[in-house]
ZATOR-924886 format. One record per residue: residue number from 0; x, y, z of N, C-alpha, C in turn; chain. Coordinates in pm, whole numbers, plus 50000, padded with zeros to 5 digits. Example, Ala and Ser with C-alpha at 12.3 -4.5 7.8 and 13.67 -1.06 7.14 Angstrom:
BEGIN
{pt 0; {51319; 49431; 50780}; {51230; 49550; 50780}; {51320; 49670; 50780}; 'A'};
{pt 1; {51285; 49775; 50708}; {51367; 49894; 50714}; {51290; 50003; 50787}; 'A'};
END
This chain:
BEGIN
{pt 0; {51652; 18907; 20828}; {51589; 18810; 20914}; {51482; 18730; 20841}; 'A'};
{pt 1; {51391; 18811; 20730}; {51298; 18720; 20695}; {51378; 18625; 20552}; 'A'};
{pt 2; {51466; 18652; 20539}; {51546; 18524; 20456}; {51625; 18421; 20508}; 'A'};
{pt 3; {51621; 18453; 20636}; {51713; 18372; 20741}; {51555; 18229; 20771}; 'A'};
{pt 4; {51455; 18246; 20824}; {51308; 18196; 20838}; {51360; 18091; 20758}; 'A'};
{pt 5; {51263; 18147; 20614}; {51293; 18001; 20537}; {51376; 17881; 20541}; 'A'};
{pt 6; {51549; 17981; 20505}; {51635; 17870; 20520}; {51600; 17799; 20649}; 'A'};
{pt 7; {51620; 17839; 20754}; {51598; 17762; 20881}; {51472; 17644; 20904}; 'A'};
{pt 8; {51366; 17665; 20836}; {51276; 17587; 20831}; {51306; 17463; 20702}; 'A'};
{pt 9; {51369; 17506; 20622}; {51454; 17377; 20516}; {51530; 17310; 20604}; 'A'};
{pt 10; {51612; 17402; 20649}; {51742; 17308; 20728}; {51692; 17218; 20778}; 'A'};
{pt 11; {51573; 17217; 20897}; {51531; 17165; 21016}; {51416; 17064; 20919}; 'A'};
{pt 12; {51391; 17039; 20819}; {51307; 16954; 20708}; {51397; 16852; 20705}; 'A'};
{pt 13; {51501; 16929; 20597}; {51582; 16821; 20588}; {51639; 16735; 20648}; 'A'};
{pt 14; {51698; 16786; 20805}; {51770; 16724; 20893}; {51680; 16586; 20970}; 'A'};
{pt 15; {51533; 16690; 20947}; {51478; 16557; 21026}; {51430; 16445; 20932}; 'A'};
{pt 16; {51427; 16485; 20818}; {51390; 16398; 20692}; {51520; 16261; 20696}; 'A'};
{pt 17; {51658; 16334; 20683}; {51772; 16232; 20662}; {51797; 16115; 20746}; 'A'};
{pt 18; {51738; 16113; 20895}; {51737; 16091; 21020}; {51641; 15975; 21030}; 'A'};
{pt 19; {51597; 15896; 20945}; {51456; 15822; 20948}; {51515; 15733; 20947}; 'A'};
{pt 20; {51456; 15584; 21002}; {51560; 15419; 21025}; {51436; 15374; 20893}; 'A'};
{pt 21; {51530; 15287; 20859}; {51530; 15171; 20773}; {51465; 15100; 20830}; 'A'};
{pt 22; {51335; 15000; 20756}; {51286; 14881; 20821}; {51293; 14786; 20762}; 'A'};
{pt 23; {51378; 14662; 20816}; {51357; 14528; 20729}; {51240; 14417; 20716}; 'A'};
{pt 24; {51215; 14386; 20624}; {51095; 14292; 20652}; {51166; 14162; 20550}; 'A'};
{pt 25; {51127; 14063; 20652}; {51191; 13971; 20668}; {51064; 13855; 20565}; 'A'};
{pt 26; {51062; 13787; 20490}; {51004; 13687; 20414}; {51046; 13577; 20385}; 'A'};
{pt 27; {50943; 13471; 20346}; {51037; 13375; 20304}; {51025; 13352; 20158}; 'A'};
{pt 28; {51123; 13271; 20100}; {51165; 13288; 19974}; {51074; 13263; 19887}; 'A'};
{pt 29; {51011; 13148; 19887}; {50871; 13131; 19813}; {50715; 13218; 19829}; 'A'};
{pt 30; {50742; 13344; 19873}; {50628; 13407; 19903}; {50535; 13386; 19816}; 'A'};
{pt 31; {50598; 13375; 19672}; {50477; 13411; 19535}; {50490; 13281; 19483}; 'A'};
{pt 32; {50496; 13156; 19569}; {50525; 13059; 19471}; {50432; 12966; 19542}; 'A'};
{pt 33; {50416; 12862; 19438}; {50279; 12786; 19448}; {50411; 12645; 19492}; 'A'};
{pt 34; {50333; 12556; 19614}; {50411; 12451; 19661}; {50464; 12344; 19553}; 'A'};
{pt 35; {50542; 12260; 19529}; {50632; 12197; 19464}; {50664; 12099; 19500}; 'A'};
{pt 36; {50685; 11935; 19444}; {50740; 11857; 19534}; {50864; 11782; 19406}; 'A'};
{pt 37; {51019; 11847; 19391}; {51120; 11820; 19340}; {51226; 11720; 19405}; 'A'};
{pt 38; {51190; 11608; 19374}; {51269; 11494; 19390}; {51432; 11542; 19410}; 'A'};
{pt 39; {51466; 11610; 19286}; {51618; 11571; 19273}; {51635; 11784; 19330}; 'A'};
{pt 40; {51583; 11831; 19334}; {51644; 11974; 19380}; {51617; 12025; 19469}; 'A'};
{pt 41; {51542; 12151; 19478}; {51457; 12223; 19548}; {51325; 12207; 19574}; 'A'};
{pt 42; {51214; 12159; 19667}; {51104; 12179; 19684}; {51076; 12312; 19765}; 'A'};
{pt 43; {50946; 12342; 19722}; {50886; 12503; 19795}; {50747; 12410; 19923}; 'A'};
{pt 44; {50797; 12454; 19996}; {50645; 12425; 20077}; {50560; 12491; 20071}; 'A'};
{pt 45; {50446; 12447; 20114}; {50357; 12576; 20152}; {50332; 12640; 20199}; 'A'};
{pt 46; {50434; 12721; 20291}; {50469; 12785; 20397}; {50543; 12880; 20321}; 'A'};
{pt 47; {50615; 12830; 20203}; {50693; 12919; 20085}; {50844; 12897; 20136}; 'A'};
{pt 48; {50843; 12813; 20253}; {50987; 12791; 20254}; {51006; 12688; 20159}; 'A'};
{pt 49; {51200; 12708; 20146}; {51261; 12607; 20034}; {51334; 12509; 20175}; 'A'};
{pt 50; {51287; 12389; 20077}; {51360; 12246; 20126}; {51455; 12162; 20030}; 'A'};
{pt 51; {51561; 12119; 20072}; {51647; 12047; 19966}; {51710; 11919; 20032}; 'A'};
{pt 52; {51565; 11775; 20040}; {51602; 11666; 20111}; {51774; 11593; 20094}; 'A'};
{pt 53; {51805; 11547; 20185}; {51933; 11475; 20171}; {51875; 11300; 20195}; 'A'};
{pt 54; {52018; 11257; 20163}; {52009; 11106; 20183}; {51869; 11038; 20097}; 'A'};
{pt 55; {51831; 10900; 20151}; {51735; 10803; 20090}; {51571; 10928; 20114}; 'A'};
{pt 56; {51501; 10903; 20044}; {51371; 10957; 20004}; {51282; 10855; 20002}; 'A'};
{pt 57; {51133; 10822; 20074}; {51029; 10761; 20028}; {50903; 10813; 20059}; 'A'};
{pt 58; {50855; 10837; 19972}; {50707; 10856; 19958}; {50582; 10766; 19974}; 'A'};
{pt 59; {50513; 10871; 20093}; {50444; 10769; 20181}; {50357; 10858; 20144}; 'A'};
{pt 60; {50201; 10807; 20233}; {50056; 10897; 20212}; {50050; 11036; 20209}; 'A'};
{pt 61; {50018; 11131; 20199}; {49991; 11268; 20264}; {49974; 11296; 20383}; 'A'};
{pt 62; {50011; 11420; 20437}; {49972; 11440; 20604}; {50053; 11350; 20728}; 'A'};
{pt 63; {50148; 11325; 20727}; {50140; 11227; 20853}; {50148; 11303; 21015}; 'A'};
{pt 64; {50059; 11255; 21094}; {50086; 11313; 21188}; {50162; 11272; 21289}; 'A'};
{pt 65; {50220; 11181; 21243}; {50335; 11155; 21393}; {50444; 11021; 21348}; 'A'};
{pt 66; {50550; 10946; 21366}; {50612; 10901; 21337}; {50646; 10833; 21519}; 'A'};
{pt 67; {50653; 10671; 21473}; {50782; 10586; 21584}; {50833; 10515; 21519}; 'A'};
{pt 68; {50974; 10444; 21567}; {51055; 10384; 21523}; {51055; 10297; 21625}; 'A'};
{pt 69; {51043; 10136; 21593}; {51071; 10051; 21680}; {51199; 10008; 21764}; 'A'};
{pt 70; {51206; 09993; 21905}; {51333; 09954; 21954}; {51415; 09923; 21900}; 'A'};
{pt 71; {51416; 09784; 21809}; {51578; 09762; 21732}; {51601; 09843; 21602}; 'A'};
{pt 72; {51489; 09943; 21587}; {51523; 10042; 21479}; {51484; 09970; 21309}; 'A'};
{pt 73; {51460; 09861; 21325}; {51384; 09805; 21220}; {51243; 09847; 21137}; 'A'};
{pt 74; {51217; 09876; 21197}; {51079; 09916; 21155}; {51027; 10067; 21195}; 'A'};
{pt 75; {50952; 10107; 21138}; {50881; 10283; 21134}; {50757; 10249; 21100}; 'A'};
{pt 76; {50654; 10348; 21155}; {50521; 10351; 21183}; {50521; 10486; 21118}; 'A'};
{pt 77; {50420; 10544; 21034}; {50381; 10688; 21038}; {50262; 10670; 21019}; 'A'};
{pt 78; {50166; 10776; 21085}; {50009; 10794; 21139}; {49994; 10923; 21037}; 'A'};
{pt 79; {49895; 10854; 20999}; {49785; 10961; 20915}; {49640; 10922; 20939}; 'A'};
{pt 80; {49606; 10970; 20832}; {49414; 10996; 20890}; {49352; 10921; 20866}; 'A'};
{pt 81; {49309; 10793; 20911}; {49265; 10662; 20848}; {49344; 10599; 20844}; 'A'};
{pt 82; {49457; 10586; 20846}; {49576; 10534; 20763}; {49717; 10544; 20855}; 'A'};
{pt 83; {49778; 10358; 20838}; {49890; 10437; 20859}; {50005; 10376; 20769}; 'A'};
{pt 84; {50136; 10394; 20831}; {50242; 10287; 20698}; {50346; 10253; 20771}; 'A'};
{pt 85; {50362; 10103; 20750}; {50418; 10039; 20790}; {50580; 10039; 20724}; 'A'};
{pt 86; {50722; 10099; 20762}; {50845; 10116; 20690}; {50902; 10041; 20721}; 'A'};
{pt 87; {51008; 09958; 20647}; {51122; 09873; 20645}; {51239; 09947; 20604}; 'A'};
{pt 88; {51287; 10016; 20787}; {51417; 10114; 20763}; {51531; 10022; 20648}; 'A'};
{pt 89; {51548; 09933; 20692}; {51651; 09921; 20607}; {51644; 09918; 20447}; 'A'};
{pt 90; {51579; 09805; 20403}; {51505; 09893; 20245}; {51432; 09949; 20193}; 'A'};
{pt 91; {51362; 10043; 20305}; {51279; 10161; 20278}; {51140; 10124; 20201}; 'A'};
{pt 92; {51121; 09959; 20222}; {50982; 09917; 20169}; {50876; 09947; 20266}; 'A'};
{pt 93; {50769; 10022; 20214}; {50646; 10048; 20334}; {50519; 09957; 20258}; 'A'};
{pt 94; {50469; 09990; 20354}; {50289; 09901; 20317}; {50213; 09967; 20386}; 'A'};
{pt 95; {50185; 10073; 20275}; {49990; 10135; 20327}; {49901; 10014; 20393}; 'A'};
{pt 96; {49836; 10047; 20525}; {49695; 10031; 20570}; {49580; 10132; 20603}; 'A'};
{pt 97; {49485; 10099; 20594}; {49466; 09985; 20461}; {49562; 10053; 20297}; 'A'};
{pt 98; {49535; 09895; 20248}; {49592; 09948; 20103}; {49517; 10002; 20009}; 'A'};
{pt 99; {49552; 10033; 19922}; {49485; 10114; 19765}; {49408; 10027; 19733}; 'A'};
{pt 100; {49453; 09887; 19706}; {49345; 09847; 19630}; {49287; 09715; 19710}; 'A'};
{pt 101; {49264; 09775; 19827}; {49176; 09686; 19945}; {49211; 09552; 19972}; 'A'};
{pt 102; {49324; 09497; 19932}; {49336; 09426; 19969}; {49417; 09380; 20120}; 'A'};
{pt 103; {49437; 09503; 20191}; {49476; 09481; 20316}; {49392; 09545; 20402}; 'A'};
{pt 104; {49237; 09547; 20447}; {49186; 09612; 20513}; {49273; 09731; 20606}; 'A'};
{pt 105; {49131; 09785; 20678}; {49202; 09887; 20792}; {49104; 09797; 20931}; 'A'};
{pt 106; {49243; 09794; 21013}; {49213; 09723; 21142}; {49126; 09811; 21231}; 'A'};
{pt 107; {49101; 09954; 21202}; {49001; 10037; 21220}; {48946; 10127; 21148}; 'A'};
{pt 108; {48816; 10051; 21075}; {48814; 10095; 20974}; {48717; 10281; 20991}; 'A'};
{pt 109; {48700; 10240; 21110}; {48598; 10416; 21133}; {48691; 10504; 21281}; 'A'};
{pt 110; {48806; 10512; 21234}; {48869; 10573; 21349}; {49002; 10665; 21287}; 'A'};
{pt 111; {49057; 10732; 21385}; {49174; 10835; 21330}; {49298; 10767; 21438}; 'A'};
{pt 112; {49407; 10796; 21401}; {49504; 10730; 21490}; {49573; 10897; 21530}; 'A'};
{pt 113; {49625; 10927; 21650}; {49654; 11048; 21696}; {49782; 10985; 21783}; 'A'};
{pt 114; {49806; 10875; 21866}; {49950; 10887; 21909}; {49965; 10719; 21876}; 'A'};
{pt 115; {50107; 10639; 21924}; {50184; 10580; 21881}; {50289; 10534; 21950}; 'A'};
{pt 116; {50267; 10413; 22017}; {50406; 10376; 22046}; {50412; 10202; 22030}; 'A'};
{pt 117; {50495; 10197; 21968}; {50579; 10075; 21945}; {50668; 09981; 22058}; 'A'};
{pt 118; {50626; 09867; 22130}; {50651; 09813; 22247}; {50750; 09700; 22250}; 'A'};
{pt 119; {50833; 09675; 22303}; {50931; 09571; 22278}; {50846; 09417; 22257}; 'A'};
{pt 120; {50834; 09394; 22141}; {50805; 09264; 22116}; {50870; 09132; 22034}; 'A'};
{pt 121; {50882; 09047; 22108}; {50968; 08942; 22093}; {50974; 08863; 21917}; 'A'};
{pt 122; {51053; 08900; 21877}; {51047; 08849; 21691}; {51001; 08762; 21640}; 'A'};
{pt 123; {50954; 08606; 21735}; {50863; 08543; 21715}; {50653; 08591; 21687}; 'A'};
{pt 124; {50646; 08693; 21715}; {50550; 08793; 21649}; {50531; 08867; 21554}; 'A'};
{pt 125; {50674; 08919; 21538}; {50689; 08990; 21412}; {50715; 08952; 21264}; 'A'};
END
């Protein structure tokens, strides 16, 4: 009986040892990687996720916080902080306001822009 003990207390080790769940932990791929901005491949955000843009690409200010597109789809607005940019969907020409090198003021020059909408206006304005 007292050699029977032991084994029985292994058995009941082991059994409950083998019996344990697996835990997945879930990450994203760039955990250890410092953000990236790769034109032609992979960019890492800073979130450490990977991005791999498609189609036309243009590089506009930093930060934007919000985006409209005008009714006939001609034109794009994106809002940033001080700043916003004026896009020409079809050849993807924009124009910082204000500009870099001041020669297009800012129509407010001590304010933040936070929303955005673009109103049907007749092309003799535009």
């Amino acid at each position: 009986m007292n050699r029977l003990i032991p084994f029985l207390l292994i058995s009941v080790f082991i059994s409950c040892n083998s019996h344990q769940n697996s835990i997945s932990i879930l990450q994203v791929p760039g955990k250890d990687q410092y953000s990236v901005i790769d034109e032609n491949g992979i960019s890492i955000l800073a979130s450490g996720r990977y991005v791999t843009p498609v189609g036309d690409k243009l590089r506009i200010t930093h930060d934007p916080f919000g985006m409209a597109v005008s009714p006939d789809g001609s034109k794009a607005v994106t809002l940033h902080n001080g700043v916003f940019t004026v896009i020409d969907v079809a050849s993807l020409e924009s124009v910082r306001i204000p500009s870099y090198d001041g020669s297009i003021p800012s129509p407010l020059a001590k304010g933040s822009f936070w929303g955005l909408n673009l109103p049907r206006i007749p092309k003799r304005y535009i």
